[in-house]
Backbone as JSON, one array per atom type, in Angstrom:
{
  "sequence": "XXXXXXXXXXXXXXXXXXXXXXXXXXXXXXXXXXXXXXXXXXXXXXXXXXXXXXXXXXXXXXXXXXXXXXXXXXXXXXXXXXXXXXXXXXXXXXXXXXXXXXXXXXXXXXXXXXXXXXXXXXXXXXXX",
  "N": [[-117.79, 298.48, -80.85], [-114.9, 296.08, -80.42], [-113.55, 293.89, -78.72], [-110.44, 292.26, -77.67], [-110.18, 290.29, -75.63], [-107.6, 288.64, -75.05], [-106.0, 289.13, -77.38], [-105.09, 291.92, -76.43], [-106.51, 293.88, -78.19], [-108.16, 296.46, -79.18], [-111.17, 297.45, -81.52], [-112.84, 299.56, -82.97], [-115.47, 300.49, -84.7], [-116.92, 302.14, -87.13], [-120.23, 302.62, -88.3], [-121.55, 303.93, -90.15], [-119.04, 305.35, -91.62], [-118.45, 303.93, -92.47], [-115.55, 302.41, -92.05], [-112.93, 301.78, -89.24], [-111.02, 301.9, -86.34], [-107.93, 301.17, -84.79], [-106.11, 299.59, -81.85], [-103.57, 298.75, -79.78], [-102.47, 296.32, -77.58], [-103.7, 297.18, -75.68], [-105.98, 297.87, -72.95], [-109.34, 298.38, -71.67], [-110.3, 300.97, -70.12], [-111.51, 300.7, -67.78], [-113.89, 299.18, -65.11], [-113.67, 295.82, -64.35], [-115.5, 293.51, -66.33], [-117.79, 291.3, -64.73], [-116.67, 288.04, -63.49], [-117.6, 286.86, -61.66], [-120.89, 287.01, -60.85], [-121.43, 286.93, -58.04], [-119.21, 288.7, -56.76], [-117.58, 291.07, -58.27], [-115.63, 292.5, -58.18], [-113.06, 290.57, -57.17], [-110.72, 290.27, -58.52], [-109.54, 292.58, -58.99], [-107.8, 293.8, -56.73], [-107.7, 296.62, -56.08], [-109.97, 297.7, -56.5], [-113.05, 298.16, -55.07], [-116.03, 297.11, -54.17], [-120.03, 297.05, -53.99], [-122.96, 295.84, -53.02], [-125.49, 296.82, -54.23], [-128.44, 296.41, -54.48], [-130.84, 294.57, -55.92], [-132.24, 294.7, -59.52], [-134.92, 295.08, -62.04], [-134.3, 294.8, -65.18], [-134.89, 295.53, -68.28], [-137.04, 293.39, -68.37], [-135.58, 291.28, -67.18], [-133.45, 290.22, -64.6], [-131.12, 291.86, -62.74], [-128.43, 292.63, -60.66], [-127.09, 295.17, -58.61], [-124.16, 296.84, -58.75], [-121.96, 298.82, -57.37], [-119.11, 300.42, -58.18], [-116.05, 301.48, -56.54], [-113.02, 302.73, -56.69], [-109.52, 301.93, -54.59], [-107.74, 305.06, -53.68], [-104.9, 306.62, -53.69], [-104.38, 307.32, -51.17], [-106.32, 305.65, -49.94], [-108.4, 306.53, -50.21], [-111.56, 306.23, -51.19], [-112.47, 306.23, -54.3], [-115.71, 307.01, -56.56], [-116.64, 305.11, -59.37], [-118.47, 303.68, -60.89], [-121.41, 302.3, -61.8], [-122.96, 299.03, -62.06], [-125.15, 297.22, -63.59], [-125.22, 293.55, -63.06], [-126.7, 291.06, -64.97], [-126.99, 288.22, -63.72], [-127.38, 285.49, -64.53], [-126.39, 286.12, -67.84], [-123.94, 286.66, -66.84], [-122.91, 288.59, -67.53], [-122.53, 292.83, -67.31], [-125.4, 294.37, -67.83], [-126.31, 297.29, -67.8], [-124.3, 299.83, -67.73], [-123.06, 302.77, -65.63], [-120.7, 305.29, -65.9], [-118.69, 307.4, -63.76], [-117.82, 309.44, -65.39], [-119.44, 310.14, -67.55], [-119.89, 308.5, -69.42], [-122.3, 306.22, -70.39], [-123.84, 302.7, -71.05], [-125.57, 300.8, -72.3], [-127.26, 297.6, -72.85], [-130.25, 296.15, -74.5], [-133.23, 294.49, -75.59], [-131.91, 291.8, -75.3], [-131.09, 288.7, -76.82], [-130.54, 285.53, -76.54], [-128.21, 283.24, -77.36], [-126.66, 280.92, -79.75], [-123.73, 282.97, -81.34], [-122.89, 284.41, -84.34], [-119.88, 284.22, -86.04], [-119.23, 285.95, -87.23], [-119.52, 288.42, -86.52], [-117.29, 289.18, -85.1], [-115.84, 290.22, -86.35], [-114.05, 292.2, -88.11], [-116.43, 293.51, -90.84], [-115.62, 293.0, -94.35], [-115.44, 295.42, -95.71], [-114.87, 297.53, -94.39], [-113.16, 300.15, -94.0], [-109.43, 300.42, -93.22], [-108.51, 303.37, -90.71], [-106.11, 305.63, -90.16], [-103.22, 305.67, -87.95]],
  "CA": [[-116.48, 298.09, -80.39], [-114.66, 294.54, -80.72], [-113.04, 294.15, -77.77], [-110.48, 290.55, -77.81], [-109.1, 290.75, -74.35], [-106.41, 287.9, -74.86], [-104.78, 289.84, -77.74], [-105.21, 293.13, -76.19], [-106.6, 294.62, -79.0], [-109.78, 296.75, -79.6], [-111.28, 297.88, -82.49], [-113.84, 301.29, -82.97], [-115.9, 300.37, -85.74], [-117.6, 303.18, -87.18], [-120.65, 302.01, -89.21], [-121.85, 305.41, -91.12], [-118.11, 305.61, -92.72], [-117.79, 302.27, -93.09], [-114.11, 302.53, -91.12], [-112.42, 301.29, -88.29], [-109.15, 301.92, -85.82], [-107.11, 299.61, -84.26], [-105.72, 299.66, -80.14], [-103.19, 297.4, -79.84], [-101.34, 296.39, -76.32], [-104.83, 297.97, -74.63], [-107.2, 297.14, -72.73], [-110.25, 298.75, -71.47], [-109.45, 301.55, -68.45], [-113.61, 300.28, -67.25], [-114.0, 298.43, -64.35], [-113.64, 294.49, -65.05], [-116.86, 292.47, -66.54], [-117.87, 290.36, -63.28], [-116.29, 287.1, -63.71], [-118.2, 286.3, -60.65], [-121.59, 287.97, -60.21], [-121.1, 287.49, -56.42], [-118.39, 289.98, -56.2], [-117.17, 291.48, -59.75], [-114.31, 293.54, -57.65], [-112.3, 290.05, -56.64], [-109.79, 289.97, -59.07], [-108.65, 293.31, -58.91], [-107.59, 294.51, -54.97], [-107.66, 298.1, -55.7], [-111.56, 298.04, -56.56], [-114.24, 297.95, -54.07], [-117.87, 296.8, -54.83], [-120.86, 297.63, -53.05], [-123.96, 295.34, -53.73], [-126.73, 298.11, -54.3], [-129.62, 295.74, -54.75], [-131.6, 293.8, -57.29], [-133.42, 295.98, -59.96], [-135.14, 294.51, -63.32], [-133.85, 295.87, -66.46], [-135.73, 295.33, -70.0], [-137.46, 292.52, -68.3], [-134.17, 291.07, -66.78], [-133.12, 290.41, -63.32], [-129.94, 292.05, -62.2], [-127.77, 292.87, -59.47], [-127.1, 296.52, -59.13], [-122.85, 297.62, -58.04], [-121.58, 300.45, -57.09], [-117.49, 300.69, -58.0], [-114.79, 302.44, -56.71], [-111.17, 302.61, -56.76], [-109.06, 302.65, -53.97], [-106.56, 305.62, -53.92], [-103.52, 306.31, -53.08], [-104.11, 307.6, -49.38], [-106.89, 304.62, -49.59], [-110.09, 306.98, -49.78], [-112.6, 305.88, -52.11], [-113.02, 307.48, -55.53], [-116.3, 306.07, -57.4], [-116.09, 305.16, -60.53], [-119.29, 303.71, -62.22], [-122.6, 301.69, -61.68], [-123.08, 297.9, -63.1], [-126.26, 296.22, -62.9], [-125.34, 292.78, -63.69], [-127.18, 290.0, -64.93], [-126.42, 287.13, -63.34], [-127.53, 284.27, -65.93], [-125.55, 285.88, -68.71], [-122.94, 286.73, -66.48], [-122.13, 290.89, -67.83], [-123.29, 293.44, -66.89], [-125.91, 294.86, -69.22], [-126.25, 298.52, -68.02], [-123.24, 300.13, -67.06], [-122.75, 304.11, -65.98], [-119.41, 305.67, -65.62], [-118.53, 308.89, -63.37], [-117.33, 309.93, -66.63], [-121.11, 310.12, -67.72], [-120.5, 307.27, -70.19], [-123.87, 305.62, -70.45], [-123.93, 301.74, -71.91], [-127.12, 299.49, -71.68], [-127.6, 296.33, -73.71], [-131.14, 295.58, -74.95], [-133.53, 293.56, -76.53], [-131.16, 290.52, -75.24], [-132.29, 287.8, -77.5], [-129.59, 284.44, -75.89], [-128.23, 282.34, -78.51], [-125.01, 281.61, -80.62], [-123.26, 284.15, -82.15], [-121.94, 284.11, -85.67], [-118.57, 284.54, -85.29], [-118.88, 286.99, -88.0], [-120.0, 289.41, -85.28], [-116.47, 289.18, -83.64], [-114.74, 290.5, -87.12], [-114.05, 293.68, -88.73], [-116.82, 293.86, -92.28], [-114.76, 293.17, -95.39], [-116.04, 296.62, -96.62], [-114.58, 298.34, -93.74], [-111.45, 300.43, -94.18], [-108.79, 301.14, -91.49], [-108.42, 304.67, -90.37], [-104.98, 305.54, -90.09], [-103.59, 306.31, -86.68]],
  "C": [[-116.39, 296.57, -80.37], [-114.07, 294.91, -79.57], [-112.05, 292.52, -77.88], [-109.31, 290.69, -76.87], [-108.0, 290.15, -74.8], [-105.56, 288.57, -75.63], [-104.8, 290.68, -77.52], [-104.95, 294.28, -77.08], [-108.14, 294.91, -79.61], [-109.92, 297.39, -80.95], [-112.66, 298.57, -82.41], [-114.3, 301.09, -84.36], [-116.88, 301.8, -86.05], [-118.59, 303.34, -88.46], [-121.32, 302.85, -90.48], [-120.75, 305.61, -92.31], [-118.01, 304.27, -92.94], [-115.85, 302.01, -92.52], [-113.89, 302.07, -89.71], [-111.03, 301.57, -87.73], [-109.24, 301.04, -84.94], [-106.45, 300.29, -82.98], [-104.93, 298.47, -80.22], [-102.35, 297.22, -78.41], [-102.45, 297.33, -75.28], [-105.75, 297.49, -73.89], [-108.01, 298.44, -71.82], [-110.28, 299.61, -69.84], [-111.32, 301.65, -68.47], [-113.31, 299.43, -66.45], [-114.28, 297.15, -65.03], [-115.58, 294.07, -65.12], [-116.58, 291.38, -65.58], [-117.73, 288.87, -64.51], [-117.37, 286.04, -62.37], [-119.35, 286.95, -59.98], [-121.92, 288.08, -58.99], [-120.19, 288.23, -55.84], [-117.21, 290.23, -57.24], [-115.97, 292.23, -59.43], [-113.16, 292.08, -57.12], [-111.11, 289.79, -57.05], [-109.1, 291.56, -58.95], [-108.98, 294.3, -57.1], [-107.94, 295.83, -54.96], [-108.9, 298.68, -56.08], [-112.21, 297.46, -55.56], [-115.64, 297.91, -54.74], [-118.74, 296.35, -54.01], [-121.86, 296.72, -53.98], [-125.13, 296.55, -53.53], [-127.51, 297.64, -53.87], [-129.63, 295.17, -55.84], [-132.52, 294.69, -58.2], [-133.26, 294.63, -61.53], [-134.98, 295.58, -64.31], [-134.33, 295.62, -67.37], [-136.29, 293.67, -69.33], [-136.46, 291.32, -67.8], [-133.98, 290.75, -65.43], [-131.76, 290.88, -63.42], [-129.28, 292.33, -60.97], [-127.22, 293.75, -59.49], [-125.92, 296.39, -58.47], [-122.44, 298.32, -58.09], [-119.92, 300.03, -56.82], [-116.73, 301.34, -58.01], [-113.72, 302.41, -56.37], [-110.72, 302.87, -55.43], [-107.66, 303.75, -54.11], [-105.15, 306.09, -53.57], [-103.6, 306.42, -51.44], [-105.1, 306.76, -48.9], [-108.11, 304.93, -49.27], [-110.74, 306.34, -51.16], [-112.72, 306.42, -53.2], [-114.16, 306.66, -56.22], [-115.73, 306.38, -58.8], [-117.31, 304.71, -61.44], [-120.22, 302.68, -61.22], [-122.73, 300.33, -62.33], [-123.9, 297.25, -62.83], [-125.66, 295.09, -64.23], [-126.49, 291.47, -63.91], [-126.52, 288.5, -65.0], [-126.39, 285.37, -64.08], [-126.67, 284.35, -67.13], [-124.25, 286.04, -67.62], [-121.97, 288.16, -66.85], [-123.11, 291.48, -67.52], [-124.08, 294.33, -68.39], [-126.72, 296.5, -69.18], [-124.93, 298.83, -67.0], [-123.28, 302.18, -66.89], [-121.58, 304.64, -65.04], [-119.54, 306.93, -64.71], [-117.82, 310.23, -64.5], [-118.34, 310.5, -67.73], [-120.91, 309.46, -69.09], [-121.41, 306.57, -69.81], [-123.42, 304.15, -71.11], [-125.07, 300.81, -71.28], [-127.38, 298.88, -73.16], [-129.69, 296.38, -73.88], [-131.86, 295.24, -75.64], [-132.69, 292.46, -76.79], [-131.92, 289.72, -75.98], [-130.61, 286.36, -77.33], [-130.14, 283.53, -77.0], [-126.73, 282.0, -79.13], [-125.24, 282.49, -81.3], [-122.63, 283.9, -83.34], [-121.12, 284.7, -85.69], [-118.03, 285.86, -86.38], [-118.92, 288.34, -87.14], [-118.91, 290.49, -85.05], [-115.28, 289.8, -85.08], [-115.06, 291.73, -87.89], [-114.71, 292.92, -90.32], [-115.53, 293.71, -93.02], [-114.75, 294.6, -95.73], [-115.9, 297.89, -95.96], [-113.32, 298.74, -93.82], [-110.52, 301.02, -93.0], [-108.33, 302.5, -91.42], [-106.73, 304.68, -90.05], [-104.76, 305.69, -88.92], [-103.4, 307.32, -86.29]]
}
């Protein structure tokens, strides 16, 4: 996945077909990437975030949170797990109540070639 918050538009690369679809006017219904790994729930009011602890991940330090929504009558619903690391600043395992799974590793910190951040020439768009 490309993800390019400002134009709120993701893209689902799919590297077996060589294809890709397009999201446009979307953004990501996942709890926000901590902008602030002292409390990753401050920008949006209607999330709550629980510091777990500290746990090491692939050799890593992180900061383990526990997030959940508040709902309408203002009880709690969770919603997912984020150990972040606080040096890069995302979280690099994440697990949903949805039992989406995502964990980063073999971090290797560096620039990125901005080719990274663009759909393959050789990739074709899926219709929608």
């Amino acid at each position: 996945m490309i993800h390019l918050a400002k134009e709120k538009t993701l893209w689902i690369l799919l590297p077996k077909q060589k294809t890709y679809s397009e999201r446009k006017g979307v953004s990501q219904n996942r709890p926000p990437l901590p902008d602030d790994p002292d409390g990753p729930c401050r920008r949006d009011k209607s999330l709550i975030c629980r510091q777990v602890g500290t746990e090491k991940i692939d050799s890593r330090q992180t900061i383990h949170w526990e997030i959940s929504q508040r709902g309408p009558d203002q009880r709690e619903i969770p919603q997912a797990h984020l150990w972040i690391d606080p040096r890069l600043g995302i979280a690099i395992r994440e697990q949903y109540m949805d039992g989406l799974q995502v964990e980063l590793s073999n971090i290797q910190e560096g620039t990125q070639p901005v080719e990274l951040f663009q759909i393959p020439k050789d990739y074709q768009k899926q219709a929608p």
